[in-house]
C-alpha positions in Angstrom: 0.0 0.0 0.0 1.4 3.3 -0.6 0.4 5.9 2.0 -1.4 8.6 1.2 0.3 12.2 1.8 -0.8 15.9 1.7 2.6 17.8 0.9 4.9 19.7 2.9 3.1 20.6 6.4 6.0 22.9 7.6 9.0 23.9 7.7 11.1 24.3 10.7 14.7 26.1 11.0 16.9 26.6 13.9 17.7 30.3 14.7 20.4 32.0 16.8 18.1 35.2 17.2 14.3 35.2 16.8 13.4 38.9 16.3 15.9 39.2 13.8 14.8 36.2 11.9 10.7 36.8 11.9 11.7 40.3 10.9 14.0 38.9 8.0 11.1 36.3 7.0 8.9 38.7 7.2 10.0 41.8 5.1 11.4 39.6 2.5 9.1 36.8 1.8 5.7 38.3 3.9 5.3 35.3 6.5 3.5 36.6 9.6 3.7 35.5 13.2 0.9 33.2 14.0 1.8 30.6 17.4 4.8 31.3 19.9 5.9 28.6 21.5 7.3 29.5 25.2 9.1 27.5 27.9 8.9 28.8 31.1 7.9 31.9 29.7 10.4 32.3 27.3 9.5 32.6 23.9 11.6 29.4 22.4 10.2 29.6 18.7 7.3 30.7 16.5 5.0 29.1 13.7 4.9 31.0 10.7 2.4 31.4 8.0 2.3 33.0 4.3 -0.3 35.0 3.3 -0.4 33.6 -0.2 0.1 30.2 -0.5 3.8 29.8 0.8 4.2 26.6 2.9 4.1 27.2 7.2 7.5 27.7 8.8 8.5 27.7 12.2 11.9 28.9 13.3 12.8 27.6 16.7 15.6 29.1 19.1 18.6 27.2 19.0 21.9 29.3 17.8 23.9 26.4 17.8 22.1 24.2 15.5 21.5 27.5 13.5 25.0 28.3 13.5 26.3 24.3 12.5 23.8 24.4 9.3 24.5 28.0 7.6 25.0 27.4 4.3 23.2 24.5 4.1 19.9 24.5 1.3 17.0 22.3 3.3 14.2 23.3 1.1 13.1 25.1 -1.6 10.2 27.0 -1.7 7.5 26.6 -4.8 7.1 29.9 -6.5 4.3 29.9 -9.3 5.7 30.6 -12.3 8.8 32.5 -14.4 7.3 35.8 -14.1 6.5 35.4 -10.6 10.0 34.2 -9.8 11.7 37.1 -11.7 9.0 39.6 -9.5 10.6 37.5 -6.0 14.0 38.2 -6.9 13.7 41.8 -7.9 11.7 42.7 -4.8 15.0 41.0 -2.8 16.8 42.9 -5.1 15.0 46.3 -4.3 15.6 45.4 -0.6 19.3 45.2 -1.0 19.5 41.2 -0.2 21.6 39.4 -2.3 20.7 36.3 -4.4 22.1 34.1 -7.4 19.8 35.5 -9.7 16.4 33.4 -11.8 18.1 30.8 -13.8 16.8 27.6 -15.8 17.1 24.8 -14.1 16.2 21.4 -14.3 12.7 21.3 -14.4 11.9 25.0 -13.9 13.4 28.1 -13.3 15.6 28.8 -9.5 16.4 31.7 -7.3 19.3 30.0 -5.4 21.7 31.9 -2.9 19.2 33.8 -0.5 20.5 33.9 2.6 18.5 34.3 6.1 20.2 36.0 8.9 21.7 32.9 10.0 23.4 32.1 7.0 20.5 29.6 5.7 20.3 29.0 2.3 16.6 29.7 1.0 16.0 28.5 -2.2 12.8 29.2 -4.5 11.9 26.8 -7.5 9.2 27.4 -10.0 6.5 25.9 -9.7 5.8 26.0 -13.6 7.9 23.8 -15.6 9.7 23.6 -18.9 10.2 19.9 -18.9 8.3 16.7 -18.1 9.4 14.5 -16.2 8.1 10.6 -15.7 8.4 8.4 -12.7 8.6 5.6 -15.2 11.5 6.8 -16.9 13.4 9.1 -14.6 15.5 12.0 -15.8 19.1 11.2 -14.8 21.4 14.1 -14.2 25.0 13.9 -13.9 26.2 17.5 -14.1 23.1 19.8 -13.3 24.1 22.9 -14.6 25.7 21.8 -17.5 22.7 20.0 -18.4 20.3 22.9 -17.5 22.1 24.9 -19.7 22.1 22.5 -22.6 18.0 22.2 -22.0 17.8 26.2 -21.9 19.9 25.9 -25.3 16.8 23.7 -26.3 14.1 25.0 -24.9 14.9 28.9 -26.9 16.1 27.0 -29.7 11.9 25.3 -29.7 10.6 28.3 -28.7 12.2 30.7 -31.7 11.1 27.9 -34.1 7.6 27.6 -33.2 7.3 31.8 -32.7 8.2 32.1 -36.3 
């Protein structure tokens, strides 16, 4: 039997400084505050939710753990489409944050190399794609940017031909 599942329930993060990272999450991406978690009356962490369709996160106290997995890219978060994508990163843009720029990826377009205060990598992937994919004959990838920029090549190369 295969079980059945319902996506991505939450995220979760650990944080060296809570204020500074529901601000951060906040400002740039529009989550908003919506359970605190205390212990002993000390506000350990905090479940997040987006206004618009962005999965739950919670960020939990723990600088540590935050500071042992900076760098690292957990998840990426679904993003609609191209043009919505290209919108994400030049609001970041427009708020001085640095990112890798949109770029054609495997399957869709990314926004890799957002960083949250704690050095987390937050990646956004489109939701939209430019290639199918099959689990019955799965796409094998041995160099993923070389081969994204090979598919791009294709993909224009289509695109031009059936424009004109």
């Amino acid at each position: 039997m295969i079980p059945k599942l319902a996506g991505v329930h939450h995220l979760k993060l650990p944080v060296s400084d809570l204020d500074r990272s529901i601000q951060w999450y906040g400002t740039r991406l529009g989550y908003q505050v919506v359970i605190e978690f205390r212990n002993n009356g000390r506000r350990t962490g905090v479940a997040m939710t987006h206004p618009d369709g962005g999965p739950d996160l919670a960020l939990n106290l723990n600088p540590d753990r935050a500071k042992a997995s900076a760098g690292f890219d957990y998840f990426s978060i679904g993003v609609p489409d191209r043009e919505r994508i290209e919108a994400l990163a030049a609001h970041l843009s427009g708020l001085g944050e640095a990112h890798g720029g949109v770029h054609f990826a495997t399957i869709g377009w990314i926004l890799p190399m957002v960083h949250d205060p704690d050095g987390h990598e937050v990646r956004f992937y489109s939701i939209e794609s430019h290639t199918e994919i099959d689990p019955a004959a799965p796409l094998v990838i041995d160099d993923a940017i070389a081969t994204a920029r090979a598919r791009e090549e294709q993909w224009r190369t289509d695109r031009a031909a059936s424009a004109g």
